[in-house]
OpenMM code with the backbone's topology and positions (N, CA, C; nanometers):
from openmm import Vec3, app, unit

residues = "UNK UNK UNK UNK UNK UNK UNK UNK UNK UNK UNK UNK UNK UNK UNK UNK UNK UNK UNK UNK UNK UNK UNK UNK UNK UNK UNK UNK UNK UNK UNK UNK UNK UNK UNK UNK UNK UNK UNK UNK UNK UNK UNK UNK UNK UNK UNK UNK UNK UNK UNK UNK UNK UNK UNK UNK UNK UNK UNK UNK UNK UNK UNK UNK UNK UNK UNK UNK UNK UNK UNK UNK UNK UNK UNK UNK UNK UNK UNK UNK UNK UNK UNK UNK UNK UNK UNK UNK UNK UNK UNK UNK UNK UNK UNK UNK UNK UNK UNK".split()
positions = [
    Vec3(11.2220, 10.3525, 8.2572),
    Vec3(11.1782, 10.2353, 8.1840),
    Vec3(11.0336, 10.2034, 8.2220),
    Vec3(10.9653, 10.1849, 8.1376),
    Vec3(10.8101, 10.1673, 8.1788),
    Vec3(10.7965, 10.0171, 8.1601),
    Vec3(10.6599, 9.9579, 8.2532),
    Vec3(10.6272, 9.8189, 8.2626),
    Vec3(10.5999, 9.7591, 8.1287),
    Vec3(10.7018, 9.6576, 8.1377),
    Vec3(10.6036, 9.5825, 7.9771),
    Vec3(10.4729, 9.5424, 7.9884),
    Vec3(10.3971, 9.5034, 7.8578),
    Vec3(10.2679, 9.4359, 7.8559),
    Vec3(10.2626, 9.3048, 7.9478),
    Vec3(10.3754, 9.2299, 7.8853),
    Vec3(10.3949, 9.0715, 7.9578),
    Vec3(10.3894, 9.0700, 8.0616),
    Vec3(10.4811, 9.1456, 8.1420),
    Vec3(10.5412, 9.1411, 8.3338),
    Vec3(10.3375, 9.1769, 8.3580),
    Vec3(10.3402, 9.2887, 8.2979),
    Vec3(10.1889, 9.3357, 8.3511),
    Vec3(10.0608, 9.2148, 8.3324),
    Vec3(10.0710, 9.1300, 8.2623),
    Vec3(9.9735, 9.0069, 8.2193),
    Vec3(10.0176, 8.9261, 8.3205),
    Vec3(10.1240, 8.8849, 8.3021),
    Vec3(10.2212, 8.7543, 8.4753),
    Vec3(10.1300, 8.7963, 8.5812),
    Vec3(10.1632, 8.9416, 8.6277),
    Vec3(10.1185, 8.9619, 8.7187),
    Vec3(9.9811, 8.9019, 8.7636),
    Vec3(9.8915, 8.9785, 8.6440),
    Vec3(9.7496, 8.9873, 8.6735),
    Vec3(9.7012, 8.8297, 8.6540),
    Vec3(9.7392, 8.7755, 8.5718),
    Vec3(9.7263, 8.6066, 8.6034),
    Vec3(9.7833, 8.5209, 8.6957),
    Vec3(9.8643, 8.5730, 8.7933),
    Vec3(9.8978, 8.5680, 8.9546),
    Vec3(9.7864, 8.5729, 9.0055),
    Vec3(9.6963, 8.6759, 8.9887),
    Vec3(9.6153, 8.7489, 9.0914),
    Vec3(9.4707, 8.7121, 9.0573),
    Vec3(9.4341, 8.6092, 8.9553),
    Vec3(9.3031, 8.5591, 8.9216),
    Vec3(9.2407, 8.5299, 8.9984),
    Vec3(9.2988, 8.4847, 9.0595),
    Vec3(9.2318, 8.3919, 9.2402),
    Vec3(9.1388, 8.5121, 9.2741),
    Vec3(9.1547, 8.6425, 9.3138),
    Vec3(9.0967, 8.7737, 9.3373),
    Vec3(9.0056, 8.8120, 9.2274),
    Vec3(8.8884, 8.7692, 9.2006),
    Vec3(8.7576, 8.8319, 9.1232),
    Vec3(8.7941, 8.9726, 9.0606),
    Vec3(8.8309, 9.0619, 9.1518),
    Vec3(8.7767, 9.2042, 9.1247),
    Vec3(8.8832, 9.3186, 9.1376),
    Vec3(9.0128, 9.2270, 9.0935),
    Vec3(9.1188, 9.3012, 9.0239),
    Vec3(9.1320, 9.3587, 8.9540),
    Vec3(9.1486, 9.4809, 8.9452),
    Vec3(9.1300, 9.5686, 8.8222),
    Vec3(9.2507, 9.6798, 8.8056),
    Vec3(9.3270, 9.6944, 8.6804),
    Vec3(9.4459, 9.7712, 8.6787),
    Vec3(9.4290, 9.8690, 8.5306),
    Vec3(9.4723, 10.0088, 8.6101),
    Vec3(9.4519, 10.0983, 8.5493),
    Vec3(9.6131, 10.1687, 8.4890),
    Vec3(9.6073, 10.2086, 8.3437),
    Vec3(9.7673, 10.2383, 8.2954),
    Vec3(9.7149, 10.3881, 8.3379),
    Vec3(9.8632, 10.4272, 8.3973),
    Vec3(9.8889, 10.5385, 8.4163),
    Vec3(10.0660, 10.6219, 8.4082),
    Vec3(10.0455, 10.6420, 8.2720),
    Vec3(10.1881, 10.6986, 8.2426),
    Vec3(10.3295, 10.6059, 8.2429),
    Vec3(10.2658, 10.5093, 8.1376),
    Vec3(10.3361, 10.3799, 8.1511),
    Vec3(10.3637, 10.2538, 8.2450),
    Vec3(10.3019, 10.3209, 8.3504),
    Vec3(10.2991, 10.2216, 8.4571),
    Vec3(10.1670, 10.1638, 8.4996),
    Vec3(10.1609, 10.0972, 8.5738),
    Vec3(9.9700, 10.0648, 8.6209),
    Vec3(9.9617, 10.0443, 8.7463),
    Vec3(9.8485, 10.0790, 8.7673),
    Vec3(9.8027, 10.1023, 8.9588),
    Vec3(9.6896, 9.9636, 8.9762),
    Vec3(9.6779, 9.9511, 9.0509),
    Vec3(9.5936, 9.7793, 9.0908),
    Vec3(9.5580, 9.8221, 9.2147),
    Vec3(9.4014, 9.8051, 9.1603),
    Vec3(9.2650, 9.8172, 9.2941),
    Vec3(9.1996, 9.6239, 9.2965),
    Vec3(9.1725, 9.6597, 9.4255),
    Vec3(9.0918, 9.5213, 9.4792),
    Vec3(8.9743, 9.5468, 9.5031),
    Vec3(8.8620, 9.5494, 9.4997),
    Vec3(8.7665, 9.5526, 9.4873),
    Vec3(8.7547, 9.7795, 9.5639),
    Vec3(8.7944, 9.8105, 9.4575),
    Vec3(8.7937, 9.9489, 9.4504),
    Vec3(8.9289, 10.0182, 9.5103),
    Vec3(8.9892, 9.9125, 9.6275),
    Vec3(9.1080, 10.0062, 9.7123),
    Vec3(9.2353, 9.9533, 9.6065),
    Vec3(9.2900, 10.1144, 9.6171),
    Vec3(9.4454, 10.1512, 9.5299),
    Vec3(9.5100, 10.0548, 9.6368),
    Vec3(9.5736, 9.9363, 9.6161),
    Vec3(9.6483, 9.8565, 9.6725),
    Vec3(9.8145, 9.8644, 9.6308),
    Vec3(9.8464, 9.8806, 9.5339),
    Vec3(9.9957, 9.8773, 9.4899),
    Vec3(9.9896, 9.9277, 9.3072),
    Vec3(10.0817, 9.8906, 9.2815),
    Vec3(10.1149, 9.9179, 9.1676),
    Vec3(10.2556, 9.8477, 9.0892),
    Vec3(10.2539, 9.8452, 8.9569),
    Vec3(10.3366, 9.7560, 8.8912),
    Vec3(10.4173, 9.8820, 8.7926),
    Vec3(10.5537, 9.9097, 8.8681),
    Vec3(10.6675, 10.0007, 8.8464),
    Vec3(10.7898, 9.9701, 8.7683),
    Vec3(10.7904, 9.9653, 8.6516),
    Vec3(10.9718, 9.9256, 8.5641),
    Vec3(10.9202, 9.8012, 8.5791),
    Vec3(10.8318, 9.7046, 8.5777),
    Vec3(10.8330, 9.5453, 8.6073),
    Vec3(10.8530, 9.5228, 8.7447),
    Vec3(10.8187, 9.5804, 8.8507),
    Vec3(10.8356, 9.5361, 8.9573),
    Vec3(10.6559, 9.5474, 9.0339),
    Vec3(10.6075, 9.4546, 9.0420),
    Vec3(10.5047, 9.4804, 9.1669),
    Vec3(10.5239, 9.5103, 9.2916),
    Vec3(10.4792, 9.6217, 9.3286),
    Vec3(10.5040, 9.6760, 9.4596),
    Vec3(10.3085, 9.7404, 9.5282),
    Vec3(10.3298, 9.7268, 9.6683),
    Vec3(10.2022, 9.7479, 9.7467),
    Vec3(10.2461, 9.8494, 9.8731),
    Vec3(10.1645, 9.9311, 9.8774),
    Vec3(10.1456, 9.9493, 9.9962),
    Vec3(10.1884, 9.9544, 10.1484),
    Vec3(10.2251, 10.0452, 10.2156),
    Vec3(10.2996, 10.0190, 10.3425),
    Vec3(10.2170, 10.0229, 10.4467),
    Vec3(10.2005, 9.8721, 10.4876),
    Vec3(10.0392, 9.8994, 10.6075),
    Vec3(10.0853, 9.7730, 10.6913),
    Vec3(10.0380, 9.8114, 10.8016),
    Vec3(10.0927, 9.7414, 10.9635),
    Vec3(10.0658, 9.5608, 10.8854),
    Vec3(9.9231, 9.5374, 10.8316),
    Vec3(9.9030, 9.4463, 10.8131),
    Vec3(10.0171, 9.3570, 10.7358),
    Vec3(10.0768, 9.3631, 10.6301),
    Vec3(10.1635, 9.3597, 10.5857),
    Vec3(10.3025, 9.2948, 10.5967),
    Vec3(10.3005, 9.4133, 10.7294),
    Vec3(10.5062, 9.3940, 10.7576),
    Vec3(10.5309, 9.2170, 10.7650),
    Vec3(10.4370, 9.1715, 10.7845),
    Vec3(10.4791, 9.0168, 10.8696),
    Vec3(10.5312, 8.9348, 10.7354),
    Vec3(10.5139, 9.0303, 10.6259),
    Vec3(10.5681, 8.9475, 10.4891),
    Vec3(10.7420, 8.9898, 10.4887),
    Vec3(10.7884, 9.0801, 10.5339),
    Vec3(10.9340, 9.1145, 10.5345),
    Vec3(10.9498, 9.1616, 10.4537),
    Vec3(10.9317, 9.2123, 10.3817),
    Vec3(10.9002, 9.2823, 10.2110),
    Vec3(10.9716, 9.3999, 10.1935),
    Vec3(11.1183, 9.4436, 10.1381),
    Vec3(11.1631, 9.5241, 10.1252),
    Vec3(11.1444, 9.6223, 10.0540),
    Vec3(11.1705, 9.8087, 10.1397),
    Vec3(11.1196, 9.8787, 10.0528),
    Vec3(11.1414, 9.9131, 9.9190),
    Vec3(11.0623, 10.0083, 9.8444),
    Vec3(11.1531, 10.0182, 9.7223),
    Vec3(11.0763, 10.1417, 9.6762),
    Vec3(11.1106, 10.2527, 9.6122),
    Vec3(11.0645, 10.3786, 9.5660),
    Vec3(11.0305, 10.3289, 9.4244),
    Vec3(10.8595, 10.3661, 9.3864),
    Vec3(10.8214, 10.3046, 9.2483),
    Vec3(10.8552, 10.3895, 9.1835),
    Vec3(10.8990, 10.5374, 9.1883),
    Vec3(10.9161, 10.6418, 9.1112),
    Vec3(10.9667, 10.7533, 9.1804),
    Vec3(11.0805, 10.8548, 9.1018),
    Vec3(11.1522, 10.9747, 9.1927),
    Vec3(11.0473, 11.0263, 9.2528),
    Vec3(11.0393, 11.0794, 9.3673),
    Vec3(10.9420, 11.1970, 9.4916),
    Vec3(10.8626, 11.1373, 9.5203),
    Vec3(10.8256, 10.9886, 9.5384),
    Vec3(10.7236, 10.9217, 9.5712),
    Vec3(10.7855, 10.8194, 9.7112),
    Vec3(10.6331, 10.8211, 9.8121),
    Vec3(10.6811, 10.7774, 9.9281),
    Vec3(10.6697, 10.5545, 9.9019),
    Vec3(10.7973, 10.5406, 9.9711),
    Vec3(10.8150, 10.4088, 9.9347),
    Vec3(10.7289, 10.3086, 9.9882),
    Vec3(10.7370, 10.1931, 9.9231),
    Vec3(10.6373, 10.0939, 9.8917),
    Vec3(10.7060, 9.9843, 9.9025),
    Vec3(10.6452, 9.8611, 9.9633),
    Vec3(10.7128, 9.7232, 9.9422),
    Vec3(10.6945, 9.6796, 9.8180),
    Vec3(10.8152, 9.6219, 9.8110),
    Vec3(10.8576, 9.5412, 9.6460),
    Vec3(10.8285, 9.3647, 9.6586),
    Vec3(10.7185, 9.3364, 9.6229),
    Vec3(10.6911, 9.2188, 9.6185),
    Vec3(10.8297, 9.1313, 9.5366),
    Vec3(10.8997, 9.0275, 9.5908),
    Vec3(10.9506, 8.9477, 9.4847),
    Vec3(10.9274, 8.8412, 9.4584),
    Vec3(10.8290, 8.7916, 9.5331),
    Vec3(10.7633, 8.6460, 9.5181),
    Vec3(10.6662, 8.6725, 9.4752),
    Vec3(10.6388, 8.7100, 9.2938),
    Vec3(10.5098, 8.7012, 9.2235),
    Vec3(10.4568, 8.5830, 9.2057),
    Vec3(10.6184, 8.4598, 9.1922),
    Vec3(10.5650, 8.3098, 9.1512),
    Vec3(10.4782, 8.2601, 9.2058),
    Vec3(10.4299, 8.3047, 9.3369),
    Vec3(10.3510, 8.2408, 9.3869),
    Vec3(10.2681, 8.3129, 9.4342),
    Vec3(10.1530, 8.2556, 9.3635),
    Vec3(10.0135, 8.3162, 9.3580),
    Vec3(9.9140, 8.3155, 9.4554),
    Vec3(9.9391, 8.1661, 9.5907),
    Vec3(9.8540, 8.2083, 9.7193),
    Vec3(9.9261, 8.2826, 9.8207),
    Vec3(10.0687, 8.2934, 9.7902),
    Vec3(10.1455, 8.4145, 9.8770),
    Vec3(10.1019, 8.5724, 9.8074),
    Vec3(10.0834, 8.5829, 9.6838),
    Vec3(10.0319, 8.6924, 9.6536),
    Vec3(9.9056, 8.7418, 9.6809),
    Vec3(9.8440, 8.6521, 9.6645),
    Vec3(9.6317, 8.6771, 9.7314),
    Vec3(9.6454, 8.7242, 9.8574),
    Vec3(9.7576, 8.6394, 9.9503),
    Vec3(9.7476, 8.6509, 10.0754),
    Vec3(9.8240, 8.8305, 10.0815),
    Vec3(9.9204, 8.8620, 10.0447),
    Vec3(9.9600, 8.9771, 10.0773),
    Vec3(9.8699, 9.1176, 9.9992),
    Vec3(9.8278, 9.0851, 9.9282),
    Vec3(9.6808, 9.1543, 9.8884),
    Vec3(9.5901, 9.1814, 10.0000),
    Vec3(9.5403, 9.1016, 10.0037),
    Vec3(9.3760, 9.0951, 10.1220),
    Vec3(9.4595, 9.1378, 10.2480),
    Vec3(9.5723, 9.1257, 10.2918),
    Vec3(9.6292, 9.1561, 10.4047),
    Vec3(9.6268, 9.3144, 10.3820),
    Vec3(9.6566, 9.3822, 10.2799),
    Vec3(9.6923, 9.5259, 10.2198),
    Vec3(9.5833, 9.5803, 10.2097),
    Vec3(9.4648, 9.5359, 10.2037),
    Vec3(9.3600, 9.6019, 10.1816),
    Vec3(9.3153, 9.5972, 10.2820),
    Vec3(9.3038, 9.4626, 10.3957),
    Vec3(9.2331, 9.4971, 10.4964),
    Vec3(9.2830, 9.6249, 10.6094),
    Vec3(9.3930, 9.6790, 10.5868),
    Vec3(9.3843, 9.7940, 10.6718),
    Vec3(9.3786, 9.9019, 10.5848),
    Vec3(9.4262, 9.8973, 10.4222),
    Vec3(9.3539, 10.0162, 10.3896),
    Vec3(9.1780, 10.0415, 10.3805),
    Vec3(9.1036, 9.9714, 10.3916),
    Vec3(8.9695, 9.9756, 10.3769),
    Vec3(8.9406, 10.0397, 10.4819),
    Vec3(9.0092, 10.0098, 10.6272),
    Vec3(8.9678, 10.0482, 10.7612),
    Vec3(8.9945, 10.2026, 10.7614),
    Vec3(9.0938, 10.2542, 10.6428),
    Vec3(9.1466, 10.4050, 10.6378),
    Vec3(9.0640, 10.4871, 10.5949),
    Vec3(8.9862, 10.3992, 10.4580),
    Vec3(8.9372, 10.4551, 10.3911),
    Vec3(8.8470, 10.5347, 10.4113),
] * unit.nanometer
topology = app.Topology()
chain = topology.addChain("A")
for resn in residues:
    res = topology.addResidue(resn, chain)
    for name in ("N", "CA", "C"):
        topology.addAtom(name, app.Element.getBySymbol(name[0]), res)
């Protein structure tokens, strides 16, 4: 099942707070960079990010966005949009340090 338009708009109007959000479709699904870093992605309607130390302190259960792919936390608190900024910038700040 691929992401609808809508779930994919919710999302990204969650994430306004963040300037330099930018989401790219890829094979029905879409990938979401923060100011350039691949941070997560939005799978069947589910937003999911990234597995990085910074992170864990959200409790965020895993979830596989797609068969043969290594798993990812499944955001379920999209409703709220400064818990989402916050688990963003948390996700990026150790992927940037990878990068």
């Amino acid at each position: 099942m691929a992401t609808t338009k809508e779930y994919r708009d919710f999302v990204l109007e969650q994430l306004n707070s963040l300037d330099t959000i930018t989401c790219k479709s890829m094979m029905g699904e879409y990938l979401l960079y923060y100011n350039g870093i691949l941070f997560g992605g939005i799978y069947d309607d589910r937003l999911l990010v990234k597995i990085v130390d910074s992170n864990k302190k959200y409790n965020m259960r895993e979830s596989i966005p797609y068969e043969s792919a290594k798993p990812m936390y499944l955001v379920d608190d999209v409703d709220n949009p400064e818990t989402l900024r916050d688990i963003v910038l948390d996700t990026c700040k150790d992927l940037s340090i990878k990068k």
